[in-house]
C-alpha positions as CSV (number, residue, x, y, z in Angstrom):
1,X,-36.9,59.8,99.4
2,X,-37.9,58.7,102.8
3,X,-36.1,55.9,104.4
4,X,-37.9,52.3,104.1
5,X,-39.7,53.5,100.5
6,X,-39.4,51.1,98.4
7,X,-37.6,52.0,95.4
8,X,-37.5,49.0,93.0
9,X,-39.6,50.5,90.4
10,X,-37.2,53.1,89.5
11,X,-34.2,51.0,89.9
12,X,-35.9,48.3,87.1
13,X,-37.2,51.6,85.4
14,X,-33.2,53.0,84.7
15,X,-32.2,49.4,84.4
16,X,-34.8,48.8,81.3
17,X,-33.5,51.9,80.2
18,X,-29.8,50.8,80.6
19,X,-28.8,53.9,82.5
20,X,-26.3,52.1,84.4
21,X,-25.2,55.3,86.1
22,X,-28.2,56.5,88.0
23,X,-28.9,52.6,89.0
24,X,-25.0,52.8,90.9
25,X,-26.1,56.2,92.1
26,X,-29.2,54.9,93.4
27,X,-28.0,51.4,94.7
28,X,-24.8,52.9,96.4
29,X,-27.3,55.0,98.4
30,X,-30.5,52.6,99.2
31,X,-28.2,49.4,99.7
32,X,-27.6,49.7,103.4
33,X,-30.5,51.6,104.0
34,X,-33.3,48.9,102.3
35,X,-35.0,46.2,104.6
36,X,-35.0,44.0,102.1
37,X,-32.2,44.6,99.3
38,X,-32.6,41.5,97.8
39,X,-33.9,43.4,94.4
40,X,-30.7,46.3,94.6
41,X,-28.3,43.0,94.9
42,X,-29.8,41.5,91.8
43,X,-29.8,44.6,89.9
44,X,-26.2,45.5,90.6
45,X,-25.2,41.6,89.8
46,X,-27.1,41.7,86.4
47,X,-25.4,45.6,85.9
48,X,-21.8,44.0,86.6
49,X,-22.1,41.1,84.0
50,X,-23.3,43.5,81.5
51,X,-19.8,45.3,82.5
52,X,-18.3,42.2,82.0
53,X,-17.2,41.8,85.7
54,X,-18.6,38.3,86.3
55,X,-17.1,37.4,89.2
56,X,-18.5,40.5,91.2
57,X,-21.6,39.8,89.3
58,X,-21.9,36.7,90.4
59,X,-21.1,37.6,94.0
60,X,-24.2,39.5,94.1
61,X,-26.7,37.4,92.5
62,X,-25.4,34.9,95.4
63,X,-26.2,37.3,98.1
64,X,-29.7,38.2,96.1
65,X,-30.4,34.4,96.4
66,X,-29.4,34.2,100.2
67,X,-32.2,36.5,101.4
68,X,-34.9,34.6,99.0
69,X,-33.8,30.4,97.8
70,X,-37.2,30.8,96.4
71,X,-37.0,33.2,93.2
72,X,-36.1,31.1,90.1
73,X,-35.0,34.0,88.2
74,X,-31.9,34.4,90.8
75,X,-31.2,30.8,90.0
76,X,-31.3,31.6,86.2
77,X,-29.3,34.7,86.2
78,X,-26.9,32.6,88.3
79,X,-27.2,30.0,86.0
80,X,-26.6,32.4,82.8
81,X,-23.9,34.3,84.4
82,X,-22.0,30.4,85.2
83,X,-22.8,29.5,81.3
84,X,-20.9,33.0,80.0
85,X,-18.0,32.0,82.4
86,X,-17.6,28.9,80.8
87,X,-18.8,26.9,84.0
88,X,-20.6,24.5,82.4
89,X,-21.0,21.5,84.9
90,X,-22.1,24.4,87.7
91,X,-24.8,26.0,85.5
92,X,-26.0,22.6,84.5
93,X,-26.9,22.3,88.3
94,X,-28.2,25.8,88.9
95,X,-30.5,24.8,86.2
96,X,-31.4,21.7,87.9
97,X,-32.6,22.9,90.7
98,X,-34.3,26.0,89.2
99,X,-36.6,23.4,87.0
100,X,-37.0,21.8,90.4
101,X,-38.4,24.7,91.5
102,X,-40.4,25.8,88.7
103,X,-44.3,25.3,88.9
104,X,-44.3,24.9,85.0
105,X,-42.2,24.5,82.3
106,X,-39.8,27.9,81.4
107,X,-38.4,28.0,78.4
108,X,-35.4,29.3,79.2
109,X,-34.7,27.2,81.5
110,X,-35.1,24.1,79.3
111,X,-32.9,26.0,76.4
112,X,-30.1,25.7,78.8
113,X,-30.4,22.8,80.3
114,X,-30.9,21.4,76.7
115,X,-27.6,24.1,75.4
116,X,-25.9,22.5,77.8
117,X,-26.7,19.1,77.6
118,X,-25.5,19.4,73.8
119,X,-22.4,21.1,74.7
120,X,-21.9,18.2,76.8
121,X,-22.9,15.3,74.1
122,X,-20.2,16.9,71.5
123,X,-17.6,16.7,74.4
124,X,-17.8,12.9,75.4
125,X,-15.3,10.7,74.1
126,X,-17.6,7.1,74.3
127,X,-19.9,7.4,71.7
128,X,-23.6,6.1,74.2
129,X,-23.3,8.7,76.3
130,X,-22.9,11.4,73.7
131,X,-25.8,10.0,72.5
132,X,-28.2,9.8,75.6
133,X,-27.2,13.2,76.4
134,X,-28.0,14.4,72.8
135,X,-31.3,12.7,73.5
136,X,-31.8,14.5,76.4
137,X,-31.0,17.3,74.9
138,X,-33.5,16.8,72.2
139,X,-36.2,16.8,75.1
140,X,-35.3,19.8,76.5
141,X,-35.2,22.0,73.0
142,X,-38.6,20.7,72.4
143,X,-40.2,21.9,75.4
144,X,-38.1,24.6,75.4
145,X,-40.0,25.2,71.8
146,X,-43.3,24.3,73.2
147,X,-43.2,26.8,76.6
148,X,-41.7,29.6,74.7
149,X,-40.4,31.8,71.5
150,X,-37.0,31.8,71.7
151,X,-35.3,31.6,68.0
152,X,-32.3,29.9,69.2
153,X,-34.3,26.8,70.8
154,X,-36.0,26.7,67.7
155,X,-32.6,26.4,65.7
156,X,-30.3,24.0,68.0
157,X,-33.3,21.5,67.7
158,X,-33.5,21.8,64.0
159,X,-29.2,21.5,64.6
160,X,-29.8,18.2,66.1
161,X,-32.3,16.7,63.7
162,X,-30.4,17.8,60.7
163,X,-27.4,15.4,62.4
164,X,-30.1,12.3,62.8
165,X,-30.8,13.1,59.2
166,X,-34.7,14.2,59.8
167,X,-34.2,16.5,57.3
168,X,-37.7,16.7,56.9
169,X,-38.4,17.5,60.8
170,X,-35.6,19.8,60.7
171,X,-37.5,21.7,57.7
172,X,-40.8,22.0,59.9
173,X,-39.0,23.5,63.3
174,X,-37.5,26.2,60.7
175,X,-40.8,27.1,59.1
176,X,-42.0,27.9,62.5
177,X,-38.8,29.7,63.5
178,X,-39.7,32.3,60.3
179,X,-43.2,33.0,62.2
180,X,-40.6,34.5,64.9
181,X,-38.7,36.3,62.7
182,X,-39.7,36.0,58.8
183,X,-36.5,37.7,57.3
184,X,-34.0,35.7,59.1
185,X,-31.1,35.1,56.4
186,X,-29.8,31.9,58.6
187,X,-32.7,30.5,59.1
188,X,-33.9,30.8,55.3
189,X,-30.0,29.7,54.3
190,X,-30.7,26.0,56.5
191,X,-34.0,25.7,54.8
192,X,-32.4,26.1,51.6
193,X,-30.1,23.9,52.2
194,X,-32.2,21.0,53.8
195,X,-34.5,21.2,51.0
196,X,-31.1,20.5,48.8
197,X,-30.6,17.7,51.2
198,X,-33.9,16.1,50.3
199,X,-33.5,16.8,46.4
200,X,-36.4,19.1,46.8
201,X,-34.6,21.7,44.0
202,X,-37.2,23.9,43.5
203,X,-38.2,24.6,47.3
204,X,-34.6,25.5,48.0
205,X,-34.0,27.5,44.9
206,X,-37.2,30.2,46.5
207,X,-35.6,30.1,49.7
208,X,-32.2,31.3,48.8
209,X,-34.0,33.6,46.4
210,X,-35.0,35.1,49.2
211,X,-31.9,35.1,51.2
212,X,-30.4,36.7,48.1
213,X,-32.9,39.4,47.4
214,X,-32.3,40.0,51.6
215,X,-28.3,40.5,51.7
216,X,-26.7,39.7,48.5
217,X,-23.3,39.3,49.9
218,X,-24.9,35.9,52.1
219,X,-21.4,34.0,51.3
220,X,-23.3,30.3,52.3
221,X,-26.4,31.6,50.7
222,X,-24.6,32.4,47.4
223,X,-22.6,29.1,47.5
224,X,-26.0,27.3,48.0
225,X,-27.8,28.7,45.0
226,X,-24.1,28.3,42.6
227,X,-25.0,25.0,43.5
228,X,-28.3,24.5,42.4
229,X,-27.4,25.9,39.3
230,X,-24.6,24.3,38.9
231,X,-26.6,21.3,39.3
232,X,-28.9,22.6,36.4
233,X,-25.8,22.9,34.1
234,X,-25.9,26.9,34.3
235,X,-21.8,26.8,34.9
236,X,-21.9,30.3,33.7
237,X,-24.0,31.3,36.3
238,X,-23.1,29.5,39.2
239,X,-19.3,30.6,37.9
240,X,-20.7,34.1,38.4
241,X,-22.2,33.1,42.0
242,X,-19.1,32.1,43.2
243,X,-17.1,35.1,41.9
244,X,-19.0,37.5,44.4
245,X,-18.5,35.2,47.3
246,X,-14.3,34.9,46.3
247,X,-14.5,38.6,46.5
248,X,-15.1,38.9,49.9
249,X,-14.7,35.4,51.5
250,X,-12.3,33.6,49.2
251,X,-11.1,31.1,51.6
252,X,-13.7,28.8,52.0
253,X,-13.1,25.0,50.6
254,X,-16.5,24.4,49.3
255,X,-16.1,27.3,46.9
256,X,-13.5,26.2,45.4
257,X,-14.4,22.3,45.0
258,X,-17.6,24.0,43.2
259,X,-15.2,26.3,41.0
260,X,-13.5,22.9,39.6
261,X,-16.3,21.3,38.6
262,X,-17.7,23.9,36.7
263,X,-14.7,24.5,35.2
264,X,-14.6,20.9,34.3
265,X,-17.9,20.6,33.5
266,X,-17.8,23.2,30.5
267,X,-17.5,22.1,27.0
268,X,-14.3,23.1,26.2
269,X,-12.9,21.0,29.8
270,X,-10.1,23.5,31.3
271,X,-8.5,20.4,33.8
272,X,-5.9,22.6,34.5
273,X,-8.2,25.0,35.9
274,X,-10.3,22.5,37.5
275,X,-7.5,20.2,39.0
276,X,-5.6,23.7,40.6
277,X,-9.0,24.7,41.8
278,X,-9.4,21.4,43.6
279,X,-6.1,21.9,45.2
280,X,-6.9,24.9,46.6
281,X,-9.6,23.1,48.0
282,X,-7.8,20.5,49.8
283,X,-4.8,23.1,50.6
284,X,-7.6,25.0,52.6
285,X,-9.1,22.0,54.3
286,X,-6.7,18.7,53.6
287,X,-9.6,16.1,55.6
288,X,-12.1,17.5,52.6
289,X,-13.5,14.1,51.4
290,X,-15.3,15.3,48.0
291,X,-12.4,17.9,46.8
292,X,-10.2,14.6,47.1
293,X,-12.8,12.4,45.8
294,X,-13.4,15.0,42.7
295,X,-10.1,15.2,42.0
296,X,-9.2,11.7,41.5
297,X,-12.1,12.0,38.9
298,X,-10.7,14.7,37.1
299,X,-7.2,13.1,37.1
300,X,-8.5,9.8,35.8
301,X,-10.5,11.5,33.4
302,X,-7.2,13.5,32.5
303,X,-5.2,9.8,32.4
304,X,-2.8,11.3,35.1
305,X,-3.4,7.7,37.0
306,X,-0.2,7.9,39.2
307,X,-1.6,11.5,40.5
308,X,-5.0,9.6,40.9
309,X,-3.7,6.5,42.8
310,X,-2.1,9.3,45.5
311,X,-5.2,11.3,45.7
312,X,-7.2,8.3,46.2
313,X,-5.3,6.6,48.8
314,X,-5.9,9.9,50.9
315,X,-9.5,9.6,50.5
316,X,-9.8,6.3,51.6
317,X,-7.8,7.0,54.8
318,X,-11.0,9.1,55.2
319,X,-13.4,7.2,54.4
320,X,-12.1,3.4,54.5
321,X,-16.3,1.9,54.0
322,X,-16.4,4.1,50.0
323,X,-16.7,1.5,48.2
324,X,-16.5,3.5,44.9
325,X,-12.9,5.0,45.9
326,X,-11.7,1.5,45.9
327,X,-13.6,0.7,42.8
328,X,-11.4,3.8,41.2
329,X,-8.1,2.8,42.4
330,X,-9.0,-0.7,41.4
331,X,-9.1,1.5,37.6
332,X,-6.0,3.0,38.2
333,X,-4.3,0.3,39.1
334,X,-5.3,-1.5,35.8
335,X,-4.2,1.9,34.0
336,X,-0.7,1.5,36.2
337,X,-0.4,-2.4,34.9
338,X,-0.6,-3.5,38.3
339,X,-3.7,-6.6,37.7
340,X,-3.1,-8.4,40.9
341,X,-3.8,-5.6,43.3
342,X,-6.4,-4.0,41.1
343,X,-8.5,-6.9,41.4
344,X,-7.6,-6.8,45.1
345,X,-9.0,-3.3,45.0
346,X,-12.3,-4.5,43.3
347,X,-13.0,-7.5,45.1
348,X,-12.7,-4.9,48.2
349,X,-15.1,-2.5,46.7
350,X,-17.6,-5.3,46.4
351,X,-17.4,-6.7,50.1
352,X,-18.1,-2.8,51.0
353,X,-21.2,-3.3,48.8
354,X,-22.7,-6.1,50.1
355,X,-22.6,-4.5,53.6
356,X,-25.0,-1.5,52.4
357,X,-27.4,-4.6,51.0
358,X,-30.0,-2.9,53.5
359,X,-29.1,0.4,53.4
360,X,-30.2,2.0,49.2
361,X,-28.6,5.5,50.4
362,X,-25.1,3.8,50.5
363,X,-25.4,1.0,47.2
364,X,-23.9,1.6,43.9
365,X,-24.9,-1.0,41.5
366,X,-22.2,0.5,39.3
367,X,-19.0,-1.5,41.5
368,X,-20.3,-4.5,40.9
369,X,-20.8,-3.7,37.0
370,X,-17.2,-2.7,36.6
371,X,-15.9,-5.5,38.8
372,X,-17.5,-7.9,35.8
373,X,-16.1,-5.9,33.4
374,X,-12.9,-6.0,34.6
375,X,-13.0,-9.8,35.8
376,X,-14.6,-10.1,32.0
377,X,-11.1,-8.8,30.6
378,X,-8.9,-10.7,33.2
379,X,-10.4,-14.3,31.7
380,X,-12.5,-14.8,35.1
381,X,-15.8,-15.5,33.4
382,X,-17.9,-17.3,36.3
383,X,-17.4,-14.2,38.7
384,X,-17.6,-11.8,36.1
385,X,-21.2,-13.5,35.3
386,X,-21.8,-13.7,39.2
387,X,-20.9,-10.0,39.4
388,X,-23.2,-9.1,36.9
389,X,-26.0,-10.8,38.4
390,X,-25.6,-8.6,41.9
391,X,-25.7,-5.5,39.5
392,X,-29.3,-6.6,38.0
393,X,-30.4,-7.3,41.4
394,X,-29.0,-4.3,43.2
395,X,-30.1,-2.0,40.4
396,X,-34.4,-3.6,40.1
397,X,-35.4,-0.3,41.7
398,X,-33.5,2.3,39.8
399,X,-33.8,4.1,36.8
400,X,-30.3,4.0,35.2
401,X,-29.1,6.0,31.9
402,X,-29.4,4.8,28.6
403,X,-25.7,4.3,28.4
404,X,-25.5,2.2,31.3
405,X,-27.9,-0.1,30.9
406,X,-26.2,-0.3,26.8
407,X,-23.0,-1.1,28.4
408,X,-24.7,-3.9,30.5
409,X,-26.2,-5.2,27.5
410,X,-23.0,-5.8,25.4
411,X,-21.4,-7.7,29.0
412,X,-24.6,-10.0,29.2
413,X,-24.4,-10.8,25.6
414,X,-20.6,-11.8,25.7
415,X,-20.8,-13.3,29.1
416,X,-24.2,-14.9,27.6
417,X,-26.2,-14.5,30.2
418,X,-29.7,-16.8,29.7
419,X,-31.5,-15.1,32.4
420,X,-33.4,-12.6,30.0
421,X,-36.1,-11.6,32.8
422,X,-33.7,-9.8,35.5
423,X,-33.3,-7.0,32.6
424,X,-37.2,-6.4,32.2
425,X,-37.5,-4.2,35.5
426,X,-34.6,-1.6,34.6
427,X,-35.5,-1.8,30.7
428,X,-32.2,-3.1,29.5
429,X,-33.5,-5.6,27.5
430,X,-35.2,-2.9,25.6
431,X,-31.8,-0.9,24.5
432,X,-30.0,-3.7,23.1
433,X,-28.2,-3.1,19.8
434,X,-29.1,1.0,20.3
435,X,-25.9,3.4,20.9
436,X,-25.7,5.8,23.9
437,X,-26.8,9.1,24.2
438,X,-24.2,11.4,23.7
439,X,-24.1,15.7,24.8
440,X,-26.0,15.2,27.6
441,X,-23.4,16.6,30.3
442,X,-25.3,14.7,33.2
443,X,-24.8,11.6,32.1
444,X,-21.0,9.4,31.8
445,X,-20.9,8.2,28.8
446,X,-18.9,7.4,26.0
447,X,-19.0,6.1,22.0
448,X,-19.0,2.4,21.2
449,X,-17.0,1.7,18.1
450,X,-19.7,0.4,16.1
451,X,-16.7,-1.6,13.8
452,X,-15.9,-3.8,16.8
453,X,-18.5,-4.7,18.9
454,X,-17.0,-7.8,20.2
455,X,-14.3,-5.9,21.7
456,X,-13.6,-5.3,25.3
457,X,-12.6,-1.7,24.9
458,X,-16.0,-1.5,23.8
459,X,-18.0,-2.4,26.8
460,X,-15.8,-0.4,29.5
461,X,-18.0,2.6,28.7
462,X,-19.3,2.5,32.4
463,X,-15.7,1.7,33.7
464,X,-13.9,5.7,34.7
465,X,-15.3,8.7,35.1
466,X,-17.4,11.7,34.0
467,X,-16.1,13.9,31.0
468,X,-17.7,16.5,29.3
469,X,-18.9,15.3,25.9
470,X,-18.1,17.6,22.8
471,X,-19.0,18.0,19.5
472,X,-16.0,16.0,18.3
473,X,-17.5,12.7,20.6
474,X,-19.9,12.5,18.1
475,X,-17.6,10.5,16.2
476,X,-17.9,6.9,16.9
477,X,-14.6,5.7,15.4
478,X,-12.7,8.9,17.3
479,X,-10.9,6.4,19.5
480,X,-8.6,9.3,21.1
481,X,-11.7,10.4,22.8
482,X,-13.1,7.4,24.3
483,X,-12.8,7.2,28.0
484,X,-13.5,5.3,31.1
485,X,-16.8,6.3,32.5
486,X,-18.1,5.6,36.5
487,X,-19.9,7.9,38.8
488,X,-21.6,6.4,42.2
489,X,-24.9,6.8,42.7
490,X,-26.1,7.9,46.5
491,X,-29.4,7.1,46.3
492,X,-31.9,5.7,43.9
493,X,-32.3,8.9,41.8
494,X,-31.3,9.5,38.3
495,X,-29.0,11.8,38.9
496,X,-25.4,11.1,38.8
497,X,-23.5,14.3,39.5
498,X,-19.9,14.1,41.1
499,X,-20.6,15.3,44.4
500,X,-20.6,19.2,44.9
501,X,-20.9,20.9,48.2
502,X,-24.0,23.0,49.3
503,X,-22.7,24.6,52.2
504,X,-19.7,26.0,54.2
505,X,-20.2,24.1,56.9
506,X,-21.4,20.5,56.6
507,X,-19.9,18.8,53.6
508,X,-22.3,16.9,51.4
């Protein structure tokens, strides 16, 4: 070839191809001999990071944008090759000055800016600059999203409006990520689980259909539909679910807080099984809030109440604003004899209360119910009365089981509560005198001795936490099988599961 040709064609041509050899071949021979080798030096800078030899790579790229400060894809490739280096700060400013520089908005350029932005927000120690940066990077993923197709723009912006909770947001940038690439089994696994997030069953139960029917070995896609039908009382099946994912990724947390409950969710309740399940749990990941949570539950419900008191104590080093782990250990502690500081642990789960007043996600009428019931057995009438009177009002816009709203009943009858109109909105006027439903496994109940009804054993039926209900319960003067029953409600549904985890990775 004649000297001066320009030969940039076939170097891009063997570069598309990846023929790394013949581009050498041809850039060893045309580098001195090119007037303008600004094209070979951005060639052989892009060949040397795909060799992994960044710092030659970026050497060249450098020299590239010596003989032309003009072409933004120098600055990007400059900027890319920074990012892969772990330069973070650097890139951020290569990327700077290439938006500068742009005419309109590139894509790419805003993913990065906003990738590293984000990278960025998650390393700040002061908590408002994290957040302006996350903001910022916010910005740049949408226009990145707008300007361009790339998937991953599509998912770190869903990424950061799952973490502002806008689950529902989240849901729509990941609908549009499918368009891209419909039989993406991440992308359908967050769907899944943000439609779990905003109790939308059914939705999420199609999409990890999907992700099943896709690769059946999906370990977060597995976990996620154990869970819904784990939530649908199918413990065989989610059992069965979770089985497959043990085989091949056994040491994942989640899996085995889900394991326990099922396991003490069954009729016949197997709380060794359960409560060494749980362990596992917290053995694989000891800052798990739920496994510890769950297994206080099951060691109440098991009347291990020293084991309880221990477990609890470590969740509420986790989580010192739950207002219904102090409402538990305020249980055992009454179990344990210990009155003084289990009304200290009650009063405490109450002032937690009253600072979700505004916020419905974070209320459970249920604390203050059991803090009257427990100030009702300790001789404190007036704020057991004034207890039960938060309860009514906290609980106006929520649909509560039969058996708690029976329970609530017998208090206001032996607290004699004259107020009869703060029971119309919830219906507990209409249940008094009726027993409470028994077999349903998604409710907490427990029988009311129907031969002592002025009893205070008799009205704690709202007071511990879940069991599995039996034949034998049927019984109302089976005494040995009356327990303490108390489950927090997160949000103004009628559900009142113990909390089970969706996911590998966020904890629920």
């Amino acid at each position: 070839m004649a000297p001066g040709t320009n030969i940039d064609w076939l170097l891009h041509l063997y570069y598309a191809r990846r023929d790394f050899v013949r581009c050498r071949i041809i850039i060893g021979r045309e580098l001195y001999r090119s007037l303008n080798p600004e094209y070979i030096y951005f060639v052989k800078g892009l060949i040397d990071r795909e060799e992994g030899n960044n710092i030659e790579a970026l050497r060249n790229l450098q020299k590239a944008l010596e003989l032309n400060t003009k072409n933004i894809e120098t600055y990007k490739e400059i900027g890319k090759t920074l990012f892969t280096m772990g330069r973070f700060n650097q890139a951020l400013s290569i990327f700077r000055e290439a938006e500068e520089l742009s005419p309109c908005s590139d894509h790419e350029i805003c993913h990065f800016i906003g990738e590293l932005l984000h990278r960025s927000a998650a390393a700040r120690n002061q908590q408002a600059l994290a957040c302006q940066e996350q903001a910022k990077a916010k910005v740049y993923f949408e226009k990145a999203v707008q300007s361009g197709k790339k998937l991953e723009s599509f998912q770190r912006l869903a990424e950061i409006l799952r973490k502002e909770k806008d689950y529902g947001k989240a849901i729509e940038v990941l609908e549009n990520c499918l368009l891209l690439s419909p039989e993406n089994i991440e992308v359908l696994t967050e769907i899944g689980v943000l439609y779990l997030k905003i109790n939308e069953t059914q939705k999420a139960f199609e999409r990890l259909s999907d992700v099943i029917n896709l690769d059946k070995k999906c370990a977060r896609g597995l976990l996620a539909y154990g869970a819904i039908l784990q939530s649908r009382n199918d413990v065989d099946g989610a059992l069965a679910k979770y089985q497959e994912i043990a085989a091949t990724e056994p040491d994942i947390p989640e899996l085995w807080n889900n394991i326990g409950l099922c396991f003490f969710k069954k009729k016949q309740q197997k709380m060794i099984v359960a409560i060494s399940s749980l362990r596992k749990s917290i053995w694989l990941s000891p800052l798990n809030y739920n496994a510890l949570y769950n297994l206080s539950l099951i060691y109440i419900t098991a009347q291990q109440y020293a084991s309880a008191f221990h477990t609890l104590a470590a969740a509420i080093n986790l989580r010192k604003d739950s207002a219904e782990c102090y409402m538990l250990l305020g249980i055992c502690l009454r179990k344990l004899e210990d009155g003084e500081n289990a009304f200290k642990a009650f009063q405490r789960s109450s002032e937690i209360q009253f600072q979700f007043q505004k916020d419905t996600t974070g209320h459970n009428p249920l604390v203050h119910l059991n803090f009257a019931l427990f100030c009702y057995e300790m001789g404190r009438i007036t704020l057991a009365t004034e207890q039960f009177t938060h309860f009514i009002n906290s609980s106006q816009d929520m649909l509560l089981p039969t058996e708690y709203k029976f329970q609530a009943t017998k208090l206001k009858s032996l607290l004699k509560v004259s107020t009869n109109n703060i029971l119309t909105p919830t219906g507990l006027g209409s249940d008094v005198g009726s027993p409470p439903t028994v077999g349903n496994p998604n409710r907490y109940s427990k029988n009311i001795s129907k031969s002592s009804k002025n009893s205070i054993d008799d009205i704690y039926g709202i007071y511990g936490v879940k069991r599995q209900t039996s034949e034998d319960d049927n019984d109302p003067n089976n005494t040995k099988s009356q327990t303490l029953t108390s489950v927090p409600l997160p949000n103004t549904s009628t559900s009142t599961e113990i909390p089970f985890e969706v996911n590998a990775v966020v904890n629920a």
